[in-house]
C-alpha positions as CSV (number, residue, x, y, z in Angstrom):
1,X,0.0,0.0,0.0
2,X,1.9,3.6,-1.0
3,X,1.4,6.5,1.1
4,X,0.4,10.3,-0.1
5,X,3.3,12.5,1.0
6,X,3.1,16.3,0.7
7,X,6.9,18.2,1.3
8,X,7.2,21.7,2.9
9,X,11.2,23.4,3.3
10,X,12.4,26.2,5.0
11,X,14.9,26.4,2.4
12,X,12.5,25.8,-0.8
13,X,9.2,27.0,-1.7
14,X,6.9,23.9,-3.1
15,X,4.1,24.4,-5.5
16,X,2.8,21.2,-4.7
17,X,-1.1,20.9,-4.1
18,X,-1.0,17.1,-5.0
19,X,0.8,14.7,-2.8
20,X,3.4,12.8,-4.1
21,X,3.0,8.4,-3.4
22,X,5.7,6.9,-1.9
23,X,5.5,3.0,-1.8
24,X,6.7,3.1,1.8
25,X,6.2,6.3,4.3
26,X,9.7,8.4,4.7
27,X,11.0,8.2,8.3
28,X,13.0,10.8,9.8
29,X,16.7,10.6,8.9
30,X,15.5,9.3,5.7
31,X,17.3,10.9,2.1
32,X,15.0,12.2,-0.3
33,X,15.8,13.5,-3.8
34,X,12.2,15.4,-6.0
35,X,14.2,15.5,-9.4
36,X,13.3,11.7,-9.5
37,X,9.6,12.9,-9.5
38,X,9.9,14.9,-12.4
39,X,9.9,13.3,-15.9
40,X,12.7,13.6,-17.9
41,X,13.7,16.8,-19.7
42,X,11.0,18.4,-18.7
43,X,10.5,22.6,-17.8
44,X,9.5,21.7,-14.2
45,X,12.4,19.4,-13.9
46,X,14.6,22.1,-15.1
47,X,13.7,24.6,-13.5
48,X,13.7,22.5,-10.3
49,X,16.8,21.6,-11.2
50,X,17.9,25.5,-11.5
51,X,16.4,26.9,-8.6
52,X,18.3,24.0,-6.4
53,X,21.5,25.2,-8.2
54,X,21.0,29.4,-8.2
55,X,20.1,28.5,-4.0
56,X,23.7,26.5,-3.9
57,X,22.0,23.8,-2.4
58,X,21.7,19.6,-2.9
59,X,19.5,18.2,-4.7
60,X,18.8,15.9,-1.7
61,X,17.3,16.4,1.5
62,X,16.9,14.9,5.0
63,X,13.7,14.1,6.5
64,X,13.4,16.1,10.0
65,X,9.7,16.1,10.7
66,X,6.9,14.5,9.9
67,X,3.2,14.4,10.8
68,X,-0.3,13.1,9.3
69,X,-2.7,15.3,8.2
70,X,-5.9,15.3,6.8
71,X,-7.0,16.9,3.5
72,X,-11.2,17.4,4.2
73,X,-11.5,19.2,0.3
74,X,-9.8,16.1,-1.7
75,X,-10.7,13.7,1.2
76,X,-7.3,12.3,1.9
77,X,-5.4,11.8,4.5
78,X,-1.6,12.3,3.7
79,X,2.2,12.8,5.3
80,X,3.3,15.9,5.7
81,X,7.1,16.2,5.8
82,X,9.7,19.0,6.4
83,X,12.8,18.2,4.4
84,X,15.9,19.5,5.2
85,X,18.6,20.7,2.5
86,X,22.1,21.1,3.1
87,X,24.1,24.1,1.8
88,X,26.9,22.9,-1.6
89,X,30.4,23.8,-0.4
């Protein structure tokens, strides 16, 4: 059974309204990397790509928080996680 994950950053703004499923719910600790979610050679995955680049930071992130929520509009319950980027050097 996949889970509905939704992402929110303090160091990137998401445009996501839809979640994301995830065949297994991310834990904290856990590595995540979006430009797998975005087809290839694509304008979103370029200019995800871009922004992650002009912001110097990786394209992964850490998992630090996560809670369930429930979406009463769409009618689906979903993980909300904070993902944490780390700074290229």
């Amino acid at each position: 059974m996949s889970v509905k994950v939704r992402f929110y950053s303090d160091n990137v703004e998401f445009d996501f309204e839809n979640s994301v499923e995830f065949p297994v719910a991310p834990q904290i600790g856990d590595e995540v990397n979006l430009i797998s979610f975005f087809k290839y050679k694509t304008s979103e995955r370029l200019e995800y790509y871009n922004n992650m680049d002009d912001l110097d930071l990786y394209n992964d992130a850490v998992v630090s928080q996560r809670t369930w929520c429930n979406d009463l509009d769409k009618q689906e319950v979903y993980l909300l996680v904070k993902l944490t980027y780390r700074q290229n050097r």
